[in-house]
MIRO-578700 format. One record per residue (C-alpha): x, y, z. Coordinates in Angstrom, 1 decimal. Layout:
REM residues N
+--------+--------+--------+
:      X :      Y :      Z :
+--------+--------+--------+
:      X :      Y :      Z :
...
+--------+--------+--------+
REM end
This chain:
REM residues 334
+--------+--------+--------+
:      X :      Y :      Z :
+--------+--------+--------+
:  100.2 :  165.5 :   70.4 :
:   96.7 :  163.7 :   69.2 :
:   98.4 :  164.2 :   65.8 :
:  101.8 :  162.9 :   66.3 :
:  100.6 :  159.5 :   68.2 :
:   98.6 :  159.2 :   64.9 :
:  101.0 :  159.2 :   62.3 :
:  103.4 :  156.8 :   64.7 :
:  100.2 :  154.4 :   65.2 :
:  100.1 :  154.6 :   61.3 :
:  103.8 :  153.6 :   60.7 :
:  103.7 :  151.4 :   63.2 :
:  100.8 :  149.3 :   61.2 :
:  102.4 :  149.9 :   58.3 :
:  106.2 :  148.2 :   59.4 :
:  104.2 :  145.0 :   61.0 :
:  102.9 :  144.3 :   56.9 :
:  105.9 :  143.1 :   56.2 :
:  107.1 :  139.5 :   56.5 :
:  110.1 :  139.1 :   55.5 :
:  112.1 :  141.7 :   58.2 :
:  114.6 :  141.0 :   60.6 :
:  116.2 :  143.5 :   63.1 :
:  115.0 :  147.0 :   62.9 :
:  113.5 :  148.8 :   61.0 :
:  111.5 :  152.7 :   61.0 :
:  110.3 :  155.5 :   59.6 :
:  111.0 :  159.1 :   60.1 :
:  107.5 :  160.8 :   61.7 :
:  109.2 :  164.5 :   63.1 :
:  112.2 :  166.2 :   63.9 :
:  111.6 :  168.7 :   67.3 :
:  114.8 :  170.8 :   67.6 :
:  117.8 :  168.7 :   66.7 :
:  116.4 :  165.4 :   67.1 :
:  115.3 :  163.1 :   64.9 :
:  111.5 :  161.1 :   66.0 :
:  111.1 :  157.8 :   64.1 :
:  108.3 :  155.1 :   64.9 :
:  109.9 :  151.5 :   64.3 :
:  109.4 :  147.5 :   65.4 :
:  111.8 :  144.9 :   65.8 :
:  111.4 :  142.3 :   64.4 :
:  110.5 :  139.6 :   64.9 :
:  109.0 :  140.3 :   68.2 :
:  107.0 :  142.7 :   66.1 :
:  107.5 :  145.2 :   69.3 :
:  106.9 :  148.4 :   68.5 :
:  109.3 :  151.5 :   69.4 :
:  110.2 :  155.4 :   69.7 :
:  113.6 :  156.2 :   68.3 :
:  114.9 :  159.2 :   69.1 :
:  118.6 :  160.2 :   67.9 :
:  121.0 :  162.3 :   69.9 :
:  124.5 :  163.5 :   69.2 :
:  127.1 :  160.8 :   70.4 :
:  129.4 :  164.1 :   72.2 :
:  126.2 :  164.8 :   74.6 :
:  125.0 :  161.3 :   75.8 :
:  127.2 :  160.3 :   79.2 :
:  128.3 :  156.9 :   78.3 :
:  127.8 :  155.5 :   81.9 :
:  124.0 :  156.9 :   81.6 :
:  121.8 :  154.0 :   83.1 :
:  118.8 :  154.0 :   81.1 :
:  115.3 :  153.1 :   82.4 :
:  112.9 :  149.6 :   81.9 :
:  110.2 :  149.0 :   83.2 :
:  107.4 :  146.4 :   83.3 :
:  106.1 :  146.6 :   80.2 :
:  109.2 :  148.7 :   78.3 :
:  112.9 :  149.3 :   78.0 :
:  115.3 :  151.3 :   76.7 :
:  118.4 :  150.5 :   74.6 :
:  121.2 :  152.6 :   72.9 :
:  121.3 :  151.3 :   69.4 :
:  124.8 :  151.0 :   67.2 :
:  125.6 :  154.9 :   66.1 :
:  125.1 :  155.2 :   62.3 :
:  127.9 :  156.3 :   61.9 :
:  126.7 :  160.5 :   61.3 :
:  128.1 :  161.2 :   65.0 :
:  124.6 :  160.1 :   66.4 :
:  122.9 :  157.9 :   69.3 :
:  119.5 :  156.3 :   68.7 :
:  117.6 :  155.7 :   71.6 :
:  115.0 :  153.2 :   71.5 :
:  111.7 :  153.4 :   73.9 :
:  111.1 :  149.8 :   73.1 :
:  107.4 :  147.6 :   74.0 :
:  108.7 :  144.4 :   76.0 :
:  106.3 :  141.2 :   74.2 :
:  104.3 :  140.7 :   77.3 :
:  103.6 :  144.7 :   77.5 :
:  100.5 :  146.1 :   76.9 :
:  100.4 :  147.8 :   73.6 :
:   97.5 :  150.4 :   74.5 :
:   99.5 :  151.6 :   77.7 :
:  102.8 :  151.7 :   75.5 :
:  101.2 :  153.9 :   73.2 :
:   99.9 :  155.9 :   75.6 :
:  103.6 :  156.4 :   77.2 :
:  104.8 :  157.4 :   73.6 :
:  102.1 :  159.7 :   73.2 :
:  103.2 :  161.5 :   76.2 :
:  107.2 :  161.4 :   76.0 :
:  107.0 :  162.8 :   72.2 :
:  104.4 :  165.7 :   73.6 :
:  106.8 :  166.3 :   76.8 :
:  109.6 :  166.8 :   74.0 :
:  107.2 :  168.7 :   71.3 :
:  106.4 :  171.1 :   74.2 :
:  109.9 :  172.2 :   74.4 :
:  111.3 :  171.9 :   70.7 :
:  113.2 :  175.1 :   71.3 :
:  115.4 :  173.3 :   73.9 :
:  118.4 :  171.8 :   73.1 :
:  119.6 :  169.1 :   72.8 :
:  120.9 :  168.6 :   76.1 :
:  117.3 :  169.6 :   77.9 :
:  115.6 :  167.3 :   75.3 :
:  117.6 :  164.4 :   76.3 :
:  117.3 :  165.1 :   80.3 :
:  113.2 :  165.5 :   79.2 :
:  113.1 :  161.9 :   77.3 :
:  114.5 :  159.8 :   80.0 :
:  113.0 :  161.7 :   83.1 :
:  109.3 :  161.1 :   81.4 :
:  110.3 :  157.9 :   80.9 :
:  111.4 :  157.5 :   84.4 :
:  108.5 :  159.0 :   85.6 :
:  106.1 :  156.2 :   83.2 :
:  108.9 :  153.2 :   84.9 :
:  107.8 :  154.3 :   88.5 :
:  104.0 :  154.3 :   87.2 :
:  104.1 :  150.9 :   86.0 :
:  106.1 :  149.6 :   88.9 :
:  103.0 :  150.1 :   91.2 :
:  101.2 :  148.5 :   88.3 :
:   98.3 :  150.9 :   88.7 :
:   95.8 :  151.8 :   86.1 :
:   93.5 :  154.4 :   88.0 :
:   94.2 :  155.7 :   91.6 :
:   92.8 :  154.0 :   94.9 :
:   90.3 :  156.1 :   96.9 :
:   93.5 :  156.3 :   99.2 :
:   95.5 :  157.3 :   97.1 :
:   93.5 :  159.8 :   95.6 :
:   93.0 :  161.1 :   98.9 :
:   96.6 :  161.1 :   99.9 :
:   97.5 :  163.0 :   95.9 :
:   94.7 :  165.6 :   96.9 :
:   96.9 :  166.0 :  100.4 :
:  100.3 :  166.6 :   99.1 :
:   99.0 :  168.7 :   96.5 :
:   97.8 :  171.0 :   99.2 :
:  100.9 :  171.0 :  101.0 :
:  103.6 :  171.7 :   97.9 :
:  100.6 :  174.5 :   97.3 :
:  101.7 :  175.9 :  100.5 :
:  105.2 :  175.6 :   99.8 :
:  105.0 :  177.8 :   96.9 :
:  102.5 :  180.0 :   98.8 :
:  105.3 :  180.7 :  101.7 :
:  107.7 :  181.4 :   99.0 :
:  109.3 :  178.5 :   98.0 :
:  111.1 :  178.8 :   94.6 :
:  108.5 :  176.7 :   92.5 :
:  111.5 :  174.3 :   90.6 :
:  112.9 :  174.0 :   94.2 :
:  109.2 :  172.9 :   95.9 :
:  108.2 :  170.5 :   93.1 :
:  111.9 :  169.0 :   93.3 :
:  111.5 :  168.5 :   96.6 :
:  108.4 :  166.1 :   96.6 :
:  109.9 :  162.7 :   96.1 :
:  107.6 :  160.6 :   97.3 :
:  106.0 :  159.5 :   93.8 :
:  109.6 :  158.9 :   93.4 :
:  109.8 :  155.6 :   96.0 :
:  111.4 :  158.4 :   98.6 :
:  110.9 :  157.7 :  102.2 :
:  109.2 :  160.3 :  102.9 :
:  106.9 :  162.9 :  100.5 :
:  109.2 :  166.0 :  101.0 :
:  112.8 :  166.2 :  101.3 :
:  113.5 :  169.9 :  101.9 :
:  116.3 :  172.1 :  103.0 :
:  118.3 :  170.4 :  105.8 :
:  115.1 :  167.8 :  106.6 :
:  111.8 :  166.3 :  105.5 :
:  107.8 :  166.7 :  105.7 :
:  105.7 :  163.4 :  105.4 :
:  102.1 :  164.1 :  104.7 :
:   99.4 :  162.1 :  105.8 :
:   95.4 :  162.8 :  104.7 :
:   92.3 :  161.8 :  105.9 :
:   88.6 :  162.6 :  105.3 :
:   87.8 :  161.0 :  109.0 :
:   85.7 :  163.9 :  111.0 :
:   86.7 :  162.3 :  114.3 :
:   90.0 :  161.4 :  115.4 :
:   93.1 :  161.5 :  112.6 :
:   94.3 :  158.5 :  111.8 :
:   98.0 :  158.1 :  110.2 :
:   99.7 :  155.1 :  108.7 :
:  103.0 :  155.0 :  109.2 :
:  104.6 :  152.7 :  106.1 :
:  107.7 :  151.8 :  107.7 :
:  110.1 :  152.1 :  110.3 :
:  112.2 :  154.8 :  108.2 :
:  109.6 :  157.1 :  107.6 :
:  109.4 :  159.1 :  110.9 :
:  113.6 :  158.1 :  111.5 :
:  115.3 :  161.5 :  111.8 :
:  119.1 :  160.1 :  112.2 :
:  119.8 :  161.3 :  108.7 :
:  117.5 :  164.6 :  108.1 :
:  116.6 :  166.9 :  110.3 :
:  114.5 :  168.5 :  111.7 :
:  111.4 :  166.4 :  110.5 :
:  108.1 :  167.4 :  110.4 :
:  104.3 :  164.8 :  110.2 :
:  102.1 :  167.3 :  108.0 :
:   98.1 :  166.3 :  108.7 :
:   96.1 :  167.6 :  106.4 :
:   92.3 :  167.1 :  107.1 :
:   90.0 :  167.3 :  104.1 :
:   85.6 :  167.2 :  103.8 :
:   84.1 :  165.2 :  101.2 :
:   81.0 :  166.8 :  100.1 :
:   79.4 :  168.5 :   96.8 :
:   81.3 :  171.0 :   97.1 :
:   85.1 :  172.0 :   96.9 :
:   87.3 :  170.8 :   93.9 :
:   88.2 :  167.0 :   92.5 :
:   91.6 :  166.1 :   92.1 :
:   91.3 :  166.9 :   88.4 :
:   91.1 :  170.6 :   89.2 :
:   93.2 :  170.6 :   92.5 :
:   96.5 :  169.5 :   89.6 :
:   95.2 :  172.1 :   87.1 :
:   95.4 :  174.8 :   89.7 :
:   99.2 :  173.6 :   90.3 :
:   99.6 :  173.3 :   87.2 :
:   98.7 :  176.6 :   86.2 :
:  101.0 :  178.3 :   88.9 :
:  103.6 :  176.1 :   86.8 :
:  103.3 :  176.9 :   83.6 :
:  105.3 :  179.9 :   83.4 :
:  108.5 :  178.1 :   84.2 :
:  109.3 :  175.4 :   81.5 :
:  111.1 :  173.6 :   84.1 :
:  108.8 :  173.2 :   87.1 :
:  106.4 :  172.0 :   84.9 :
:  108.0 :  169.0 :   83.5 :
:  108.9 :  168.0 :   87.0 :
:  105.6 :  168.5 :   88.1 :
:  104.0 :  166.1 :   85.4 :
:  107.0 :  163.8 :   85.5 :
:  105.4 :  163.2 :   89.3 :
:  102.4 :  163.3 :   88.5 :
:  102.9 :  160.3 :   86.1 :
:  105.2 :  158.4 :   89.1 :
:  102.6 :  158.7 :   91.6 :
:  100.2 :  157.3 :   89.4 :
:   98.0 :  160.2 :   87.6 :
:   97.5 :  160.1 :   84.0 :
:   95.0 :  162.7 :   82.4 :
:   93.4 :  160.1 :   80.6 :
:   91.7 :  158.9 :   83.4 :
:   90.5 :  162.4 :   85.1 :
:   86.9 :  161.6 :   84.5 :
:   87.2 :  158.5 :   86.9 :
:   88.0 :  160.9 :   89.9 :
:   84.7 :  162.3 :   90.8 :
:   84.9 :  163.2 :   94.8 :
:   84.9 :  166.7 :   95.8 :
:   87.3 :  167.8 :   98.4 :
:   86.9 :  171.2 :  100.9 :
:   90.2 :  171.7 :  102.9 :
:   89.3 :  171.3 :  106.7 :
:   92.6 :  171.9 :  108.7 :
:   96.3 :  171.5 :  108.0 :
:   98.3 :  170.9 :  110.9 :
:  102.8 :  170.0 :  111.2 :
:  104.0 :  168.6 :  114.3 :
:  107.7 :  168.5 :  114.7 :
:  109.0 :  164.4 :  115.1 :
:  111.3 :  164.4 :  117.8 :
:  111.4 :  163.8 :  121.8 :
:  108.2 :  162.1 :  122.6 :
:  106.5 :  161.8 :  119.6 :
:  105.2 :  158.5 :  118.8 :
:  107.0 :  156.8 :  116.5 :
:  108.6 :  153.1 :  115.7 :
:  112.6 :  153.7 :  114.2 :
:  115.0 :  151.2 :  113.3 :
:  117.1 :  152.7 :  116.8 :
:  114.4 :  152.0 :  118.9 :
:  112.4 :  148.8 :  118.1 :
:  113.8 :  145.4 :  119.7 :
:  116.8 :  143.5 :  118.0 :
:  115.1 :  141.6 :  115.5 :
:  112.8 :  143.4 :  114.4 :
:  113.8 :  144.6 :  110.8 :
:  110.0 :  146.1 :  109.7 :
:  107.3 :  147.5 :  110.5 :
:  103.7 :  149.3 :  109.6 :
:  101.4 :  151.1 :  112.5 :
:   99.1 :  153.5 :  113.0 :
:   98.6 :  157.0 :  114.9 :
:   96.1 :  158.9 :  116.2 :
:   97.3 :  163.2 :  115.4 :
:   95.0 :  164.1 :  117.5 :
:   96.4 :  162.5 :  120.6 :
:  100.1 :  163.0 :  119.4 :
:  101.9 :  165.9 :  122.0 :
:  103.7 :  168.8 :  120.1 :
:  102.8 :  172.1 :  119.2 :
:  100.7 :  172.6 :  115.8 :
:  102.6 :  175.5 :  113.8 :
:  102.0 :  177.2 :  110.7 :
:  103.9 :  175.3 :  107.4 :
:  105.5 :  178.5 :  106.7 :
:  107.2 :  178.1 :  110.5 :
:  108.2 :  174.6 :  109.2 :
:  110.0 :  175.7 :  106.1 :
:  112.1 :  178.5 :  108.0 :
:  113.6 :  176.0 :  110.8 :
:  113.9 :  173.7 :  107.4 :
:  115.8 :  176.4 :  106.1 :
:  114.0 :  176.2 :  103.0 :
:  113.1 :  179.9 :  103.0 :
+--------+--------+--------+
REM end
């Protein structure tokens, strides 16, 4: 990967010597399986790019391709050998080191896999990408101690998932919250949202919106607490993702999901030194959402009232505490 970024940094630098360019133009850096890799700028913006070519028979022509804040991507003219170049393209106000850092990662998603074809390299270039648009869309550069907290809590839980038997593609599909999703898990018939605190007294859970403990649309749905210790001891979130990771990396395919979330919730490698707190799992504990369980919905707030954010206390919520792997079976996950 450290190799590749190099030599498109160095064509990159090269292309922006000249002055007299117009449109586009590129050099070839690597072919991985039967695409093409070429670094290039527009000009004159100067912006620099990742072109990647696919055949013209396997690219859906109603495809909706990603942009973000900071990038887009464009289907260029075929050249007229039966291909479609697709440009990862810097936007002018983008930052260049975080664009390079994208590229870095989408050509090493697709070196990873060269043996694919074509189709899978495709489906890899825009999902990374997808995952990078949802990134820059909370414009974050390094976790919140929230969030870090709340990463180190769903972590946990998809662990448990894959613990109770959960087919591993199947688990890490099913976490869509670094996706936007409603709520963290949809899976089987329902959902799980996950809430984490460090808090030794009480548990308190912030609820984002009036959807997220609405069960007219999935059910049954389940509030997972997960209750961690801060302390020397335990493991930081840089080893809690290796772990996952390594019960990943014998299937090709749960691991590219499982860094394309990664990536969308907001967790680059590049910054695991910055995550320094040491977490010791205290108690998990799901709690069924239904009958009395406190909760604000869009059916049962007054007319008017189109959003909301609040806060409960798990530890006073009514409703039997059961195992996750009881959670999953009435989910009919497993």
């Amino acid at each position: 990967m450290a190799l590749l970024i190099e030599d498109i940094k160095l064509a990159w630098s090269s292309l922006r010597e000249r002055t007299d360019a117009s449109g586009w133009r590129s050099i070839s850096i690597a072919t991985i399986g039967p695409c093409t890799l070429r670094a290039g700028l527009r000009f004159p913006e100067k912006c620099e790019a990742l072109l990647v070519s696919f055949s013209f028979a396997i690219f859906p022509a109603a495809e909706k391709l990603p942009d973000g804040q900071g990038f887009v991507v464009s289907r260029l003219e075929s050249d007229g050998e039966g291909l479609t170049w697709l440009a990862l393209t810097r936007s002018t106000y983008g930052s260049t080191e975080l664009f390079a850092a994208m590229v870095a990662d989408v050509a090493h998603a697709m070196d990873a896999e060269r043996g694919s074809d074509e189709k899978r390299l495709l489906r890899i270039f825009l999902g990374r990408i997808r995952a990078w648009q949802e990134f820059m869309r909370k414009g974050v550069q390094t976790l919140s101690a929230e969030a870090e907290i709340g990463l180190v809590g769903e972590l946990t839980l998809l662990r448990s998932f894959i613990d109770a038997g959960v087919p591993l593609v199947i688990a890490i599909e099913s976490w869509v919250g670094p996706l936007d999703g409603v709520r963290d898990f949809e899976i089987g018939t329902g959902a799980i949202e996950v809430k984490t605190t460090i808090s030794a007294t009480g548990f308190p859970a912030r609820i984002g919106s009036l959807e997220q403990l609405d069960d007219s649309e999935r059910q049954p749905l389940f509030l997972a607490g997960v209750r961690l210790r801060q302390g020397e001891t335990g493991q930081d979130l840089p080893e809690v993702v290796a772990d996952i990771r390594d019960i990943a990396a014998g299937e090709a395919e749960a691991t590219r999901l499982l860094n394309d979330r990664l990536i969308a919730y907001g967790y680059l490698d590049a910054h695991a030194d910055r995550y320094i707190r040491r977490f010791t799992l205290v108690e998990t504990r799901v709690i069924e959402v239904k009958g009395s369980f406190p909760r604000l919905t869009p059916g049962n707030v007054p007319l008017g009232v189109i959003e909301a954010t609040y806060q409960i206390d798990l530890e006073k919520v009514a409703g039997q505490n059961i195992p996750a792997a009881d959670a999953l079976k009435k989910l009919g996950a497993i």
